[in-house]
C-alpha positions in Angstrom: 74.3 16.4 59.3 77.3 15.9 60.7 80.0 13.4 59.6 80.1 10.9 62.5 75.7 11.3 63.2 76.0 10.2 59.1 78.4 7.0 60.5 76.0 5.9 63.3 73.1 6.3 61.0 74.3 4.4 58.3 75.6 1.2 60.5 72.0 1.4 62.3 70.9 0.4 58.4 73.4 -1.5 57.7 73.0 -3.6 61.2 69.5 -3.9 60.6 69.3 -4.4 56.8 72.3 -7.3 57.0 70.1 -9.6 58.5 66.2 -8.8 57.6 66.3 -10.1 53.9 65.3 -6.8 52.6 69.5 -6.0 51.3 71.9 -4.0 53.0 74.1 -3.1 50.5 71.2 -2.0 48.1 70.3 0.5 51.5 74.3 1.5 51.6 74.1 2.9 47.9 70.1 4.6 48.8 70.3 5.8 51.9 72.8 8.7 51.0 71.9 9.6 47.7 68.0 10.4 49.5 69.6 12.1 52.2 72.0 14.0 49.8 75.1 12.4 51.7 78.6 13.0 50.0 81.4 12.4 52.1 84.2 10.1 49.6 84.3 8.1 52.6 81.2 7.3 53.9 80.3 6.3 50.0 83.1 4.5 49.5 83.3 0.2 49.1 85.9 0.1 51.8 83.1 1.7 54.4 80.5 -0.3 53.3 82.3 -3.5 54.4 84.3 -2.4 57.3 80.4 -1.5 58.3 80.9 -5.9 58.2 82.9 -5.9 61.0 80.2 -4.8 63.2 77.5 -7.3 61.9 80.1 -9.8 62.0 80.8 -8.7 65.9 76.8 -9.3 66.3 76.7 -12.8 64.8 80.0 -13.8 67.0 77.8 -12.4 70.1 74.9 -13.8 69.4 75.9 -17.2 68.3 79.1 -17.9 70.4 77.9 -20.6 72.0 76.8 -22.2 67.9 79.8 -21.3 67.0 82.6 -22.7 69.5 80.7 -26.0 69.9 80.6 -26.4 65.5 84.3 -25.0 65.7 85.3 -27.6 68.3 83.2 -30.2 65.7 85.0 -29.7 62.9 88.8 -29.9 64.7 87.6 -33.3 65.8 86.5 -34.5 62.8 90.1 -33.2 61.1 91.7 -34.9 63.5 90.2 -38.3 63.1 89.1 -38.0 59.7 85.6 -38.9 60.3 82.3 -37.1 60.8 80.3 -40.1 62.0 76.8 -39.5 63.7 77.6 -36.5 65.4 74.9 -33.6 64.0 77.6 -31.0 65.0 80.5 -32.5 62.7 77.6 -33.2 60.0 76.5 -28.8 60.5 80.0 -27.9 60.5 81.3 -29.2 57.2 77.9 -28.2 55.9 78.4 -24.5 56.6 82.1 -25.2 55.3 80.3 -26.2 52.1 78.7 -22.8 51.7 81.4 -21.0 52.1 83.1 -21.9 49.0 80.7 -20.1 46.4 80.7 -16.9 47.9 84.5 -16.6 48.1 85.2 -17.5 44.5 83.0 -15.4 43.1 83.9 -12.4 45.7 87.6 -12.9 44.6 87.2 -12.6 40.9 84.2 -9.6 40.8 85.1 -7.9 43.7 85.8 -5.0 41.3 83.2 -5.5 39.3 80.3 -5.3 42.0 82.3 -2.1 43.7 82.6 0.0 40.8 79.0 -0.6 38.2 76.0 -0.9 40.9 77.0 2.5 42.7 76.1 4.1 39.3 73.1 2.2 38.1 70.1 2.9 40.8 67.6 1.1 38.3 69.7 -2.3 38.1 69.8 -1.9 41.9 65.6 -1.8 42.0 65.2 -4.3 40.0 67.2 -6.5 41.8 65.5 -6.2 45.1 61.9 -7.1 43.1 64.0 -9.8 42.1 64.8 -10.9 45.7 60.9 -10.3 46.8 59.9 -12.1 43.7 62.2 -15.0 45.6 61.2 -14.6 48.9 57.2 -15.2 47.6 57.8 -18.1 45.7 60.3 -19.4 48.4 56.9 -19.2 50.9 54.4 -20.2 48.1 56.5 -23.8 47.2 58.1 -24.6 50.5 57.0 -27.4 52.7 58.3 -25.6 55.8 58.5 -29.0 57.5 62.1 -29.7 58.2 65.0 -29.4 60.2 68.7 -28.4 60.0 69.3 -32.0 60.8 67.8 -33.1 57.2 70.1 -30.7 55.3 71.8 -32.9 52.5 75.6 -31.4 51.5 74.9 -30.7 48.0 71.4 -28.9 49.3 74.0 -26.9 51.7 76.0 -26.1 48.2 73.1 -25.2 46.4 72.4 -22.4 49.5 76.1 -21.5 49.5 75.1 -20.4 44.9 72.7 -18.7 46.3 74.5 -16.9 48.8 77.3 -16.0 46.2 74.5 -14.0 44.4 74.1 -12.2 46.9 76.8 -10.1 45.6 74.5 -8.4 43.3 73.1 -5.4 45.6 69.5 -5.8 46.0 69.2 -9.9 46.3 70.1 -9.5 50.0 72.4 -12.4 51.2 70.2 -13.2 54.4 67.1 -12.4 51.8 68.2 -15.2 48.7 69.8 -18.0 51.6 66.6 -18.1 53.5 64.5 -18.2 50.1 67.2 -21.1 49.1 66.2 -22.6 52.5 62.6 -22.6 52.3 62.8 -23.7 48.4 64.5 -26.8 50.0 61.6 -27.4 52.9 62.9 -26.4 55.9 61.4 -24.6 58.8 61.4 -20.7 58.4 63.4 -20.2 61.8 65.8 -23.5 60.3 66.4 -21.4 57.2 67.3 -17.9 58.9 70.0 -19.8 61.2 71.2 -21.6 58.6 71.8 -18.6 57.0 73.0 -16.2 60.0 75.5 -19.4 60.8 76.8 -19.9 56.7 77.2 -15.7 56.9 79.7 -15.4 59.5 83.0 -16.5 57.9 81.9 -14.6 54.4 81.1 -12.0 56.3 84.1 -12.1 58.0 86.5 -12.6 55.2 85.0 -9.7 52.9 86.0 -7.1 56.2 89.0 -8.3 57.2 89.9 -7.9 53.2 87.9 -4.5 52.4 90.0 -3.5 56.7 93.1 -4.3 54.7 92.7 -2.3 51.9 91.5 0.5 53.7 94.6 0.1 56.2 96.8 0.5 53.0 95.2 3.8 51.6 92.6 2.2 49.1 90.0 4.2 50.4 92.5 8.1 50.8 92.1 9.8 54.4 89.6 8.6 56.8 88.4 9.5 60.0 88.7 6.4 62.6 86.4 8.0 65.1 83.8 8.2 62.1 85.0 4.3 60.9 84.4 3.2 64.5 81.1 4.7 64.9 79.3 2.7 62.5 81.2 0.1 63.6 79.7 0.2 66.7 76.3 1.3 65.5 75.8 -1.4 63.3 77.1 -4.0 65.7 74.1 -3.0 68.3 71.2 -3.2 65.6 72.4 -6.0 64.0 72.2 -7.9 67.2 68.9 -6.9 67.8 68.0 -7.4 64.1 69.3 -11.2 64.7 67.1 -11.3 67.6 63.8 -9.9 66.3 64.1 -12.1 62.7 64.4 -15.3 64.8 61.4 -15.0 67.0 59.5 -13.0 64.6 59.9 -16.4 61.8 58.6 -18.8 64.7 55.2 -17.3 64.4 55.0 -15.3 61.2 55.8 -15.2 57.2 58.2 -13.4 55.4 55.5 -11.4 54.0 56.1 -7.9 55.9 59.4 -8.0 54.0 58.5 -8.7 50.4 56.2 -6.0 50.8 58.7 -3.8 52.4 60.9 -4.5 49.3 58.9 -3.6 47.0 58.3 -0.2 48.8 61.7 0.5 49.1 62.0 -0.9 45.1 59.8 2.4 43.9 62.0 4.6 46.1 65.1 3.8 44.1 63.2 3.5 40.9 62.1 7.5 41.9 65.8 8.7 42.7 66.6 7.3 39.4 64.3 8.8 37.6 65.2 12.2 39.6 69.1 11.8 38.7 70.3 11.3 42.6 
């Protein structure tokens, strides 16, 4: 296949994987070894994440409206040092909260997580039974009975741990916060927005980073047409993946997706044992 249908393909996956809590980044190290995809490039860390840029543009589309008003929260808040009753100052320096975890731990494995999980398929499978193992608990134990309103700031810390493990590829970072989310009670559709909102500025810092690096020659020669493609690609599914999740977690469990994981668990268990 050619090099930019490759592209497109994988930011469909990555679009849609980023945000179904089913792991994107365990998909990004699968979904060319089955197809027998070897371009240094479309394999590399650096692609993987600039991929974030379009997920990142979904979440900015999709929640603008979120986003300016919490933005617009928190300046006022800095300003006169006080969060008071307002539920939008309160969200904001929640989701600032979550942030912190994630970034700490992102600085000082970055390396780590690039270089071992790309060679060790059977870590990768176990980790995604790991995250459905989560996601069933998560639904057996939660009360499912409150709102975003409710959310307590070291609760929102405790989701922004869980979000830093994330980093392992197979936990799935929408997959472990929305688990975290229902561990704590709240409402299924509570915990996925929660966790879309918490994503953005992680999500955002770890492209802009990886954009840098690649900028500099971390990643050697690159195509930008190619780079831009799943840009793009993965920008369109993961605003409809954003859109589905939500209304399909009004009505419905996470059930399709812990069973979907452990599917997609025996297909990297069988290209280990097949050397791919």
């Amino acid at each position: 296949m050619d090099t930019l249908l490759q592209a497109i393909v994988i930011g469909i996956v990555q679009g849609i994987t980023e945000f179904l809590p089913i792991s994107s980044s365990a998909h990004l190290i699968v979904i060319p070894r089955l197809f027998g995809w070897n371009d240094p490039f479309l394999n590399s860390a650096e692609f993987d994440v600039t991929l974030h840029l379009g997920t990142l543009a979904a979440l900015l589309i999709y929640f603008w409206r979120d986003l300016v008003r919490l933005a617009r929260a928190l300046l006022q808040s800095l300003v006169e040092r006080r969060i008071g009753a307002d539920p939008d100052r309160r969200l904001a320096w929640l989701l600032a909260i979550t942030v912190v975890p994630a970034s700490l731990l992102g600085v000082a494995l970055e390396d780590f997580f690039d270089r071992f999980f790309r060679e060790e398929l059977v870590v990768v499978g176990v980790l995604v039974l790991v995250g459905a193992v989560l996601l069933l608990l998560a639904e057996r134990w939660g009360r499912r009975t409150r709102t975003l309103d409710s959310l307590r700031p070291a609760e929102a810390l405790a989701v922004g741990v869980a979000q830093a493990l994330a980093l392992f590829p197979g936990i799935s970072r929408s997959g472990i916060t929305i688990a975290a989310g229902l561990f704590l009670g709240l409402e299924r559709e509570a915990a996925a927005r929660f966790s879309f909102l918490m994503g953005t500025p992680i999500i955002a810092g770890a492209g802009l980073w990886k954009l840098r690096s690649l900028l500099a020659g971390g990643a050697g020669s690159f195509d930008p047409s190619v780079m831009l493609a799943g840009v793009v690609a993965a920008a369109v599914a993961g605003l409809l993946a954003i859109g589905f999740l939500l209304a399909y977690l009004r009505r419905r469990s996470t059930g399709l997706f812990i069973g979907y994981r452990v599917i997609f668990a025996a297909v990297v268990f069988g290209l280990a044992l097949l050397g791919r």
